[in-house]
C-alpha positions as CSV (number, residue, x, y, z in Angstrom):
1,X,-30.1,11.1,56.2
2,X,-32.8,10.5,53.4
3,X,-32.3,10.0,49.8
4,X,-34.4,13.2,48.8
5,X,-33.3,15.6,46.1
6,X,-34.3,19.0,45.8
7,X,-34.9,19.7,41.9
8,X,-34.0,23.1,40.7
9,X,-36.7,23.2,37.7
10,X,-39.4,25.8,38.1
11,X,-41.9,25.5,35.3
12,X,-44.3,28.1,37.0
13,X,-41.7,30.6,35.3
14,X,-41.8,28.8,32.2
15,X,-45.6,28.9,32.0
16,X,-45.5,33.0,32.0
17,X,-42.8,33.5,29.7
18,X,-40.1,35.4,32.3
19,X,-37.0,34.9,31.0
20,X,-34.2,35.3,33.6
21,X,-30.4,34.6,34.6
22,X,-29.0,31.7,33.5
23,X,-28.0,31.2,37.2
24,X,-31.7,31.1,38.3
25,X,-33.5,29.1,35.8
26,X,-30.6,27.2,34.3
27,X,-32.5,24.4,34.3
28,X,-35.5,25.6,32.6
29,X,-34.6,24.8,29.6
30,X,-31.9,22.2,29.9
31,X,-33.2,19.4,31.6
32,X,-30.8,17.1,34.0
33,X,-29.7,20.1,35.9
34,X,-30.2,20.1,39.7
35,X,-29.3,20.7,43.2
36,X,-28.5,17.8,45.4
37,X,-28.8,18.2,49.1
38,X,-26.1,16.3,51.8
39,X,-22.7,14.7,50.0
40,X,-22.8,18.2,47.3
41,X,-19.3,18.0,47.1
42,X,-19.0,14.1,46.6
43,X,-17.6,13.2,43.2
44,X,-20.2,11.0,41.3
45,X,-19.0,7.2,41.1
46,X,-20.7,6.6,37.9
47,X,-21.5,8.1,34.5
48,X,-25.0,8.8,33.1
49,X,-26.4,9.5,30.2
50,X,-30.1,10.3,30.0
51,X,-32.6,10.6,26.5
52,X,-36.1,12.3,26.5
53,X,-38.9,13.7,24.4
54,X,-40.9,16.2,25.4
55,X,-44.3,17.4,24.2
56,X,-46.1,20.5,24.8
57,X,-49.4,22.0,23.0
58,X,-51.6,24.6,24.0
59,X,-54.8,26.0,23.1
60,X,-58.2,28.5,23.5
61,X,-61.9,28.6,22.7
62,X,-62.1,27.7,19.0
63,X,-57.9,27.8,18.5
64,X,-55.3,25.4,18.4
65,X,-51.9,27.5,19.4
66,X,-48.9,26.1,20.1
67,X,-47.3,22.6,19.5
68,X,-43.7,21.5,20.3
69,X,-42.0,18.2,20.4
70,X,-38.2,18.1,22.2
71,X,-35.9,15.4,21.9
72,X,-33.1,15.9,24.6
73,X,-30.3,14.4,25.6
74,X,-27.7,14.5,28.3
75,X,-25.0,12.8,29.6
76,X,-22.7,12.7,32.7
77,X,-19.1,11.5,33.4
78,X,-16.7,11.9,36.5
79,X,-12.9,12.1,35.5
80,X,-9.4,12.3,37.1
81,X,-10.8,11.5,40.4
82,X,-12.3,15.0,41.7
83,X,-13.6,16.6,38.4
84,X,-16.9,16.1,36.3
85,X,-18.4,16.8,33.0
86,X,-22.0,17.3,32.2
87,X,-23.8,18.5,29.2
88,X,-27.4,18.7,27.8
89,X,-28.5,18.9,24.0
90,X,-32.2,19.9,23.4
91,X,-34.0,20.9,20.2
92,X,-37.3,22.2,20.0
93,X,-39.4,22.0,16.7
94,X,-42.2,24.8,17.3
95,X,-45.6,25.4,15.1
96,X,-48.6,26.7,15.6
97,X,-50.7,30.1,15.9
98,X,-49.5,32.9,18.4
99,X,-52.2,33.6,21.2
100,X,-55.6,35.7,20.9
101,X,-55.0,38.6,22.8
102,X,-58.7,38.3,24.3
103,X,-62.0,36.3,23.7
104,X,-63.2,38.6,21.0
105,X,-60.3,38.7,18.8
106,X,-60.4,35.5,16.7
107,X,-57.4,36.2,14.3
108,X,-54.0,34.5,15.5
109,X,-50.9,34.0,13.0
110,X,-49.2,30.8,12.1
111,X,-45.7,30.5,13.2
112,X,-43.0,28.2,12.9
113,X,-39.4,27.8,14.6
114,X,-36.8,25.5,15.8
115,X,-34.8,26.4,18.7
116,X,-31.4,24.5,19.3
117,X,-29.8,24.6,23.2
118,X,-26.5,23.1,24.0
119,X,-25.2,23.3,27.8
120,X,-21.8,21.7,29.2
121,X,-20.7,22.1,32.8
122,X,-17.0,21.6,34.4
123,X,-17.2,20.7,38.0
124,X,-14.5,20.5,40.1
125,X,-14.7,18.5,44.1
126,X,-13.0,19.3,46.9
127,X,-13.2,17.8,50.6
128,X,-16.2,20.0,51.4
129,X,-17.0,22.2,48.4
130,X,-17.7,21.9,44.9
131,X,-17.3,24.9,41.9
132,X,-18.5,24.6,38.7
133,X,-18.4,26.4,35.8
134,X,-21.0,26.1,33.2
135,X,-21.9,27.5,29.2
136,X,-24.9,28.1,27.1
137,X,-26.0,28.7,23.8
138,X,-29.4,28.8,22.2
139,X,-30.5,29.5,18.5
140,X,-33.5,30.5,16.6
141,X,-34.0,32.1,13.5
142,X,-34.5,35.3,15.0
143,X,-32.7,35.2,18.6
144,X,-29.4,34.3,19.5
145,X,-28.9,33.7,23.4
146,X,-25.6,33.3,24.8
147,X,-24.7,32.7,28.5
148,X,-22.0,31.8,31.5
149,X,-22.1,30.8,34.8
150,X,-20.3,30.0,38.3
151,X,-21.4,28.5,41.5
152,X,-19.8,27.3,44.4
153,X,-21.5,25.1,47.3
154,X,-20.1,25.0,50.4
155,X,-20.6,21.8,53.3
156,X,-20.1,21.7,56.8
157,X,-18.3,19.1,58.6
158,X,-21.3,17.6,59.8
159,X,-22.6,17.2,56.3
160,X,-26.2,18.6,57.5
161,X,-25.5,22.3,56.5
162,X,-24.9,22.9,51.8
163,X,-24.6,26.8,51.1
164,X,-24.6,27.6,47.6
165,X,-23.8,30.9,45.4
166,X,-24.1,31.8,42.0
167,X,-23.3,34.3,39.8
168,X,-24.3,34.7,35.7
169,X,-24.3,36.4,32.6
170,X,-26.3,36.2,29.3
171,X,-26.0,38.2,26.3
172,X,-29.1,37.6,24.0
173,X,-29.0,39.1,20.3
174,X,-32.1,39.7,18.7
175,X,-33.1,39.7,14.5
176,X,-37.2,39.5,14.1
177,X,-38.1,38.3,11.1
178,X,-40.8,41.1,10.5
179,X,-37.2,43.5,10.3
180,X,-38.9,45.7,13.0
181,X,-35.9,46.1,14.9
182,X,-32.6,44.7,13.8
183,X,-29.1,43.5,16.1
184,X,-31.1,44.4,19.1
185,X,-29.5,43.2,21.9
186,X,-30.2,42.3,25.8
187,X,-27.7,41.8,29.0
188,X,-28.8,40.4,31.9
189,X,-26.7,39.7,35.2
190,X,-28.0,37.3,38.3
191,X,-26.3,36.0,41.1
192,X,-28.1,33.7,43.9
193,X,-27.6,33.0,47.3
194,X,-29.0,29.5,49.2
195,X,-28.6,27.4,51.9
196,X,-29.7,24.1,52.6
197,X,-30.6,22.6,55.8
198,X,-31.0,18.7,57.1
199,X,-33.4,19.9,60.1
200,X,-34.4,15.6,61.1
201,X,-32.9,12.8,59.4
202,X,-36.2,12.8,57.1
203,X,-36.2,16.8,56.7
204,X,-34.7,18.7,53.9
205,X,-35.1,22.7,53.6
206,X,-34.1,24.7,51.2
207,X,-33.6,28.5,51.2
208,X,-32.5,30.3,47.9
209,X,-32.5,33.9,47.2
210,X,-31.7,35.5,43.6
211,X,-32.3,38.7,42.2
212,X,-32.0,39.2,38.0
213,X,-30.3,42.7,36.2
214,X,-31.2,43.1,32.9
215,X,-30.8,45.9,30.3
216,X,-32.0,46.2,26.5
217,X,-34.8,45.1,24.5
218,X,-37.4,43.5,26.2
219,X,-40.3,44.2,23.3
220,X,-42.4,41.4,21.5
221,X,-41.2,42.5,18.0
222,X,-44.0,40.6,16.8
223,X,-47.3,42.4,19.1
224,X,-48.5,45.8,17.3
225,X,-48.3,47.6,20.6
226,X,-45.9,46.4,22.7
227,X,-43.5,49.1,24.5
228,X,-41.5,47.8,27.6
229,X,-39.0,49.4,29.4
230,X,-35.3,48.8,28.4
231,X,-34.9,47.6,32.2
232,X,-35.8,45.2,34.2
233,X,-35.1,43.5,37.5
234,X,-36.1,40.7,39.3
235,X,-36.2,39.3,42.8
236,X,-36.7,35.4,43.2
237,X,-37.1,33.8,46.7
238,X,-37.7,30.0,46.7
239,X,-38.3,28.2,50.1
240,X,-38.8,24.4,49.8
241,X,-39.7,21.6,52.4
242,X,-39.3,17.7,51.7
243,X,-40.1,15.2,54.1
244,X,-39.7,11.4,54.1
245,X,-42.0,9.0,56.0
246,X,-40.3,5.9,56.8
247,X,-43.5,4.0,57.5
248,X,-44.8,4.1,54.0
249,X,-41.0,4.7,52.4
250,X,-43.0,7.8,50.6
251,X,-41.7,11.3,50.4
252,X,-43.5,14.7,50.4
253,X,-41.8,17.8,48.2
254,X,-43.2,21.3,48.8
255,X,-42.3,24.7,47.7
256,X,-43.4,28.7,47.9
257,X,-41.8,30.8,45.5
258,X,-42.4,34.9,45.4
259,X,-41.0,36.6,42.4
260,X,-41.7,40.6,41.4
261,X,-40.0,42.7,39.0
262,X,-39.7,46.4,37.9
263,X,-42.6,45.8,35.5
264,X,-45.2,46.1,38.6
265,X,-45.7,41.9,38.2
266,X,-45.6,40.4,41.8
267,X,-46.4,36.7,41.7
268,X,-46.8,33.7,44.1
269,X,-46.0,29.7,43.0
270,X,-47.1,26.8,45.6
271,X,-46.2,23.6,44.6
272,X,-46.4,19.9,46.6
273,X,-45.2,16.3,45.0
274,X,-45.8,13.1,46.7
275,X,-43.7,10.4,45.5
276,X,-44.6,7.1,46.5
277,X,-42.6,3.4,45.9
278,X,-45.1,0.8,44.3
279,X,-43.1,-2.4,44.6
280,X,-39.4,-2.4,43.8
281,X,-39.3,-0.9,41.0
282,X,-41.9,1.7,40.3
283,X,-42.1,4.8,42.0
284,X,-45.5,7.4,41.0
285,X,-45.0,10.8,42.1
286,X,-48.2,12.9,41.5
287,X,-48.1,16.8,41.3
288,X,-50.3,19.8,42.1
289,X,-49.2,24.0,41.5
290,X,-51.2,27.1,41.8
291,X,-49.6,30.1,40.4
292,X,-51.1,33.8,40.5
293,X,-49.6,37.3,39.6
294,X,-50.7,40.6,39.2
295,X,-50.1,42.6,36.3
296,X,-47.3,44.8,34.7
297,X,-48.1,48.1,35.6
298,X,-48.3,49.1,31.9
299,X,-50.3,46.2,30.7
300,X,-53.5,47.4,29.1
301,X,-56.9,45.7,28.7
302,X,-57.3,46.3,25.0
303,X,-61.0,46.6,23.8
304,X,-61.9,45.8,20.4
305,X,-62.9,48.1,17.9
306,X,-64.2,46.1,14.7
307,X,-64.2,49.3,12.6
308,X,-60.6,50.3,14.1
309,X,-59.4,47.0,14.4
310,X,-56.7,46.1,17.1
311,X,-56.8,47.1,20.2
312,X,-54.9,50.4,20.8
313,X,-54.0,51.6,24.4
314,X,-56.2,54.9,25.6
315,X,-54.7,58.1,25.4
316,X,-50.4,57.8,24.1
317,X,-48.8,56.3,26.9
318,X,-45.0,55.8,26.4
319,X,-45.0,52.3,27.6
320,X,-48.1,49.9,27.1
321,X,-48.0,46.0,26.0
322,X,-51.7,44.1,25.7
323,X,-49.7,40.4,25.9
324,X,-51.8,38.4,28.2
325,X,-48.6,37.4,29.9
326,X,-48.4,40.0,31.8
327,X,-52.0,40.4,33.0
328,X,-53.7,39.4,36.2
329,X,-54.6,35.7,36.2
330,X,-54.1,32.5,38.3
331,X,-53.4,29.3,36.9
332,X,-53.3,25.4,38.1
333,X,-51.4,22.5,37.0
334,X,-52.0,19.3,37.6
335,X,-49.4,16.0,37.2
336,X,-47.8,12.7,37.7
337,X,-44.6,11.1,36.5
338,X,-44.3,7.3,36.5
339,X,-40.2,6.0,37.2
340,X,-39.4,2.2,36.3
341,X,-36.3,0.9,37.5
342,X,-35.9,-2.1,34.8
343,X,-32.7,-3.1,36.5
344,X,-29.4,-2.0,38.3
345,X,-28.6,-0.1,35.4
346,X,-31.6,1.5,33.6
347,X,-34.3,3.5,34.4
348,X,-37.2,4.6,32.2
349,X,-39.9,7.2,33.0
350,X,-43.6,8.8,31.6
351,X,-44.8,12.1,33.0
352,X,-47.9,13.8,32.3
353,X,-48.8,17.9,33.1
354,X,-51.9,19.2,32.5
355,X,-52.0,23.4,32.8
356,X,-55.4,25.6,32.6
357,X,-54.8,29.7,33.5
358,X,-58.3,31.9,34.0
359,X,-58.3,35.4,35.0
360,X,-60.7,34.7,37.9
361,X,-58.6,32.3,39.4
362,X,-56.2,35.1,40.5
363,X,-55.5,35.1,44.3
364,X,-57.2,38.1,46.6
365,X,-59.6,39.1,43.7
366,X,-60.4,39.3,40.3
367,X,-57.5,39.2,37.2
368,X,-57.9,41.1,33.8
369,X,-61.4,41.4,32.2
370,X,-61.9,39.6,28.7
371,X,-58.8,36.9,29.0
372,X,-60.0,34.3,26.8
373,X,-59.6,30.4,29.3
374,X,-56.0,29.2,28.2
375,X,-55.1,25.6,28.4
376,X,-51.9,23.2,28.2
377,X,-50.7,19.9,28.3
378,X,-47.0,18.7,28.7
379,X,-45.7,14.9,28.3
380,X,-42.1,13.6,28.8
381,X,-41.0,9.9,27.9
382,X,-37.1,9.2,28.9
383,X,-34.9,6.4,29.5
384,X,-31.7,6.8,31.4
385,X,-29.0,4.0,31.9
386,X,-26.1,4.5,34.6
387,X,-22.6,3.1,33.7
């Protein structure tokens, strides 16, 4: 059976702002989290602890937006012979301008925030199956997010065959600083469902299923019209394909993921790696995505009134929102990530993503009218040493 791991990080989610279970996009924010495929319920031999930095920045036409540096770290260590401890510290330091809500609107207001995410996980081996049980906790100035989950995974004898299921809860409190609302709060509920599949000795196929329950305040506190529905659920399937060549030692990664919600957004992800062995001890792994969705059903495309000012939706609907998150729009990214084994026992590693997002790139036709181009970059430098 290959060496290849299927990583559970989806940063097309990121990149629109859905925020789900903690099940389903645990990893999002806490790097180091993943799904191995083959051997999931073999204790690790060794402990590992892992430091990174992360960079992001975004901007428009004429505006510098968003900047954010994140130091993480997180460490790993197997105990008492069938048990394991992992847990992940990050801390983001956020500043900027929030977005233009379209090319005409030149105003954008500074911001500043610090977000502080702390993750620990209890696993617990058997002869074929592994449980673990895992806690969250995140804090801004003006949200608290709280969360707990379980998963089991599940191997046949033959090793070939992982089936995985998950269930979570998070409890987010929210305190704007603008006092709009105040001790608003949000519950959301997930469980997922996966299997995973050895098809060759150099095929790997993953299957996961999830669906999201959430209930409260879903608002930007912060947008002048911004009225969502106290509900929302979501339906995630993720199908993933990794093949290893054993001519060139390279390995191919590739993934579809479909996501809609009660909003109206319905949204497709494709995603392909190639990771490729340069010598002994560098391995490059470039990266391509293409992302596309289609709009809430109560977005509006605002249209500027320079007498009136904002943008106000026609007419008094009782839900409406003008965030260009949930408009029509496609969006690419393109990466690579550079791994240097230094020696048996540490490994260091640069990676490099470049996002743009434009309304005409939207898949079977045109996305919302007026988006102004949006652009990103995202840099990670880590070092990792195995004991």
């Amino acid at each position: 059976m290959a060496a290849i791991e299927i990583n559970e990080r989806d940063a097309a989610a990121k990149s629109v702002g859905l925020k789900l279970g903690s099940i389903t996009l645990a990893a999002l924010a806490l790097p180091g989290v993943c799904v191995t495929a083959a051997q999931a319920d073999t204790p690790p031999e060794s402990a590992i602890v892992s430091v990174k930095v992360q960079g992001y920045n975004d901007w428009q036409p004429g505006l510098d937006r968003i900047k954010v540096t994140a130091p993480a770290l997180y460490a790993m260590a197997p105990f008492a012979g069938d048990w394991s401890i992992e847990s992940t510290l990050v801390q983001d330091s956020i500043s900027g301008a929030s977005p233009r809500w379209h090319s005409s609107i030149s105003s954008a207001s500074n911001m500043r925030d610090r977000r502080t995410a702390a993750d620990v996980k209890l696993s617990r081996y058997f002869a074929r199956a592994t449980v673990g049980l895992r806690a969250s906790t995140s804090t801004e100035d003006d949200y608290r997010s709280n969360a707990v989950a379980l998963d089991a995974r599940f191997s046949s004898a033959d090793n070939n065959t992982t089936w995985m299921i998950g269930a979570g809860l998070t409890h987010d409190r929210i305190n704007p600083v603008n006092e709009i609302v105040e001790n608003e709060k949000k519950r959301v509920t997930d469980v997922m469902i996966g299997v995973t599949q050895a098809w060759t000795k150099n095929d790997l196929v993953q299957l996961n299923l999830s669906h999201v329950r959430g209930r409260g305040y879903f608002n930007d506190p912060y947008k002048l019209v911004d009225k969502r529905p106290r509900e929302r659920d979501q339906t995630i399937a993720l199908l993933r394909w990794n093949h290893f060549h054993e001519a060139s030692q390279t390995t191919f990664r590739s993934s579809y993921r479909y996501y809609s919600d009660t909003f109206g957004i319905r949204a497709h992800t494709l995603q392909t790696e190639w990771v490729k062995p340069l010598g002994d001890r560098f391995t490059i792994t470039p990266s391509a995505r293409y992302y596309t969705q289609r709009a809430a059903s109560f977005y509006f495309d605002p249209v500027y009134d320079p007498v009136i000012g904002e943008p106000f939706p026609v007419g008094r609907p009782k839900l409406s929102s003008a965030d260009t998150r949930l408009s029509s729009f496609g969006a690419i990214t393109l990466g690579a990530k550079l791994d240097w084994r230094i020696d048996s026992k540490w490994v260091a590693d640069v990676k490099y993503e470049r996002y743009e997002q434009r309304s005409s790139w939207r898949l079977g036709g045109d996305g919302s009218p007026g988006l102004a181009t949006f652009k990103a970059q995202i840099w990670q430098l880590g070092v990792t040493r195995t004991f």
